[in-house]
C-alpha positions as a printed NumPy array, in Angstrom:
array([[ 19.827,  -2.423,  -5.229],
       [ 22.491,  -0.921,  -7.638],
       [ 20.326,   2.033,  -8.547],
       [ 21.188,   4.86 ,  -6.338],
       [ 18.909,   7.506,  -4.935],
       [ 20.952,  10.74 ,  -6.338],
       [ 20.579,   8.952,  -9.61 ],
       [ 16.834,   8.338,  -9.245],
       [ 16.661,  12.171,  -7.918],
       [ 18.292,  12.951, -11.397],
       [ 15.55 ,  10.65 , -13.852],
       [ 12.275,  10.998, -11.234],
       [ 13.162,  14.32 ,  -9.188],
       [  9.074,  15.073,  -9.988],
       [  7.896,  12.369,  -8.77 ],
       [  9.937,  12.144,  -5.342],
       [ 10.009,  13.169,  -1.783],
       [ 13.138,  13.25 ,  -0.462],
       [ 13.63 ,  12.724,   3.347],
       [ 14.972,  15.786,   5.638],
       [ 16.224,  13.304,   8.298],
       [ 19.751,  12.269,   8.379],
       [ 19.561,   8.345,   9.427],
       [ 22.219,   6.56 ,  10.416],
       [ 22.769,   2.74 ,   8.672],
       [ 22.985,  -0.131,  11.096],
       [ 22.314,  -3.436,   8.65 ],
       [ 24.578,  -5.227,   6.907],
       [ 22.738,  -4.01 ,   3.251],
       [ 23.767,  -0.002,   2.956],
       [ 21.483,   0.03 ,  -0.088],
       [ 17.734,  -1.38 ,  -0.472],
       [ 14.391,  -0.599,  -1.715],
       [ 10.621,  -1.617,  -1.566],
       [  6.621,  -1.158,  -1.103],
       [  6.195,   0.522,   2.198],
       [  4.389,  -0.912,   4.968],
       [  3.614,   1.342,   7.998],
       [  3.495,   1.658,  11.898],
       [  3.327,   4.328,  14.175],
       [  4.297,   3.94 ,  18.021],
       [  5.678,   5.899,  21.213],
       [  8.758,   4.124,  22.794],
       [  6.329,   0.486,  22.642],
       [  7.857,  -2.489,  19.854],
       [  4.831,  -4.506,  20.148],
       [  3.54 ,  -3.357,  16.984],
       [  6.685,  -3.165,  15.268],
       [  7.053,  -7.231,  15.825],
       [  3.747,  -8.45 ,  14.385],
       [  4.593,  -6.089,  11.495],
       [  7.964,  -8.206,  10.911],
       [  6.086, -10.962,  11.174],
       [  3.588, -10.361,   8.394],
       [  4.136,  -8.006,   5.738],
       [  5.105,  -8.882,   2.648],
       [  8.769, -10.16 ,   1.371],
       [ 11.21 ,  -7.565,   0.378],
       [  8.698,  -5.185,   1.831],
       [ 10.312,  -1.564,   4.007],
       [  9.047,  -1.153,   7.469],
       [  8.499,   2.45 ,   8.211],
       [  8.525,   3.157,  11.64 ],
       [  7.435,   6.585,  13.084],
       [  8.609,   6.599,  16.694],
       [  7.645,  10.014,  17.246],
       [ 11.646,  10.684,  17.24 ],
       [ 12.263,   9.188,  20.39 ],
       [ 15.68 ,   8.199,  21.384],
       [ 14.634,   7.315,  25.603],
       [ 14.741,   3.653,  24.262],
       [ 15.283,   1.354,  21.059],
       [ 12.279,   0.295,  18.615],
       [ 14.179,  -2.599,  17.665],
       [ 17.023,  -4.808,  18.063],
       [ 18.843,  -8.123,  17.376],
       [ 15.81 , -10.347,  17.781],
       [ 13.623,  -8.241,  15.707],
       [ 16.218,  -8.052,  12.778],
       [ 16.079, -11.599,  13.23 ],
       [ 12.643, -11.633,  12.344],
       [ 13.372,  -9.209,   9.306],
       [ 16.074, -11.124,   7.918],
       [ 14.286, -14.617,   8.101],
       [ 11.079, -13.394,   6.422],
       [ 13.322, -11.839,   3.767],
       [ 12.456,  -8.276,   4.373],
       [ 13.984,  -5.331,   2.322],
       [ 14.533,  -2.976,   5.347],
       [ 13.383,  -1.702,   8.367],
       [ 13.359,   2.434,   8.394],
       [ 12.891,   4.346,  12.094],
       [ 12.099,   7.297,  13.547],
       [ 13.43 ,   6.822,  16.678],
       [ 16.125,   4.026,  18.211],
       [ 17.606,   0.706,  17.719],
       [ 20.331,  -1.425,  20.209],
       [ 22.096,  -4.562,  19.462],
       [ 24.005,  -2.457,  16.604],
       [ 26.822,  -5.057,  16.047],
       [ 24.689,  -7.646,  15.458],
       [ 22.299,  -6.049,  13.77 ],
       [ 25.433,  -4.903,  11.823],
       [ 25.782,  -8.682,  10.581],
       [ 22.129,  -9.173,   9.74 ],
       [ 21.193,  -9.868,   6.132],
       [ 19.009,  -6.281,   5.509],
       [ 18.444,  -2.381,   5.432],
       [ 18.733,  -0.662,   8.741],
       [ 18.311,   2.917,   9.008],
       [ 17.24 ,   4.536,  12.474],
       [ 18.236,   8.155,  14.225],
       [ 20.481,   6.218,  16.609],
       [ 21.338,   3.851,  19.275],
       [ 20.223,   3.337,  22.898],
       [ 20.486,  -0.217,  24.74 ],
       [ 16.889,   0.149,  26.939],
       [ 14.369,  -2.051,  25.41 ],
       [ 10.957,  -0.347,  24.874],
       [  7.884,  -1.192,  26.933],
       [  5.413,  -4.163,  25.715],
       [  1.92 ,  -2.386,  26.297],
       [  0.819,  -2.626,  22.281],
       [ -0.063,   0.76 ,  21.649],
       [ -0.008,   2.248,  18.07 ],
       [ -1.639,   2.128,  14.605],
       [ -0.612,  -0.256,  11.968],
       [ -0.992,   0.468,   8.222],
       [ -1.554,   4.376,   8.109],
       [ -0.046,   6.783,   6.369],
       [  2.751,   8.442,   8.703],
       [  4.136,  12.307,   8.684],
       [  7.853,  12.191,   9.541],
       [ 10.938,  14.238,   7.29 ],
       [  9.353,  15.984,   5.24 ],
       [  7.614,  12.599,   3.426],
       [  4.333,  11.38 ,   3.794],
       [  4.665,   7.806,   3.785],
       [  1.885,   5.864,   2.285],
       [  1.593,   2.487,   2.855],
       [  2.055,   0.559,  -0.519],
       [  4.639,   4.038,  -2.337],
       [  7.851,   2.7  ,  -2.849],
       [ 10.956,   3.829,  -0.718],
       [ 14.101,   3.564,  -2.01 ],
       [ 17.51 ,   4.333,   0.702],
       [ 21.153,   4.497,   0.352],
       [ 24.453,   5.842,   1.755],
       [ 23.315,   9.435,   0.427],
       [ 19.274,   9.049,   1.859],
       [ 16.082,   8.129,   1.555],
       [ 13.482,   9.17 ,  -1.085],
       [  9.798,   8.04 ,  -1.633],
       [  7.699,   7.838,  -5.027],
       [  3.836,   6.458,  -5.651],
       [  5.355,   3.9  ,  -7.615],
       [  7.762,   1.287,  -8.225],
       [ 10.793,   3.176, -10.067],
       [ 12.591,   0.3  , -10.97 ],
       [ 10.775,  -2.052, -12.749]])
């Protein structure tokens, strides 16, 4: 992506929601953008994985973890997943582990931080709803578009 998101803040700043969370980048790609797709979990990844597996190329997995940092969403294997399938990004509320080599994987990473303990494999959650988290509601199918300076949301596709 070489647009950046204080220059679409400049052109679209009526048509965006700007994120209140500071994220922290973990993928190799600082920069990247694309239609939302949506899950929401509580410190359980099953949900998160047959997301990966399915949506859409170039699509942005939204994850609302409910914040949690007792264990990661996601980690080596799962950007794995994303990076195979050819997958924009992968934004959470909540954890990630395996940073280095997640560091070295071919897409977006952003999460609130790190923790090595897995999550637990029950395959609780909702999949495709719209999510509350930062100040954004993220709708399933808007457009997210993250850098180095944040993350901002629009209804539609900025860019093309």
């Amino acid at each position: 992506m070489s647009i950046k998101t204080a220059d679409l803040c400049d052109d679209f700043s009526n048509e965006l929601q700007v994120c209140s969370v500071e994220f922290q980048s973990y993928g190799k790609h600082k920069r990247f953008s694309g239609p939302i797709a949506t899950v929401k979990v509580f410190e359980d990844n099953v949900l998160v994985k047959e997301a990966l597996q399915t949506i859409p190329e170039g699509s942005v997995l939204v994850v609302d973890g409910g914040g949690s940092k007792r264990c990661a969403l996601m980690g080596d294997n799962l950007g794995d997943i994303a990076q195979t399938r050819k997958l924009a990004g992968v934004i959470i509320f909540g954890c990630v582990r395996d940073t280095v080599d997640i560091g070295e994987q071919n897409i977006g990473v952003f999460a609130l931080g790190s923790n090595p303990l897995k999550s637990v494999k029950k395959g609780k959650g909702e999949q495709n709803v719209p999510l509350n988290f930062g100040d954004i509601e993220w709708v399933p199918g808007h457009y997210v578009y993250a850098d180095e300076d944040g993350v901002v949301v629009a209804a539609r596709h900025l860019l093309g």
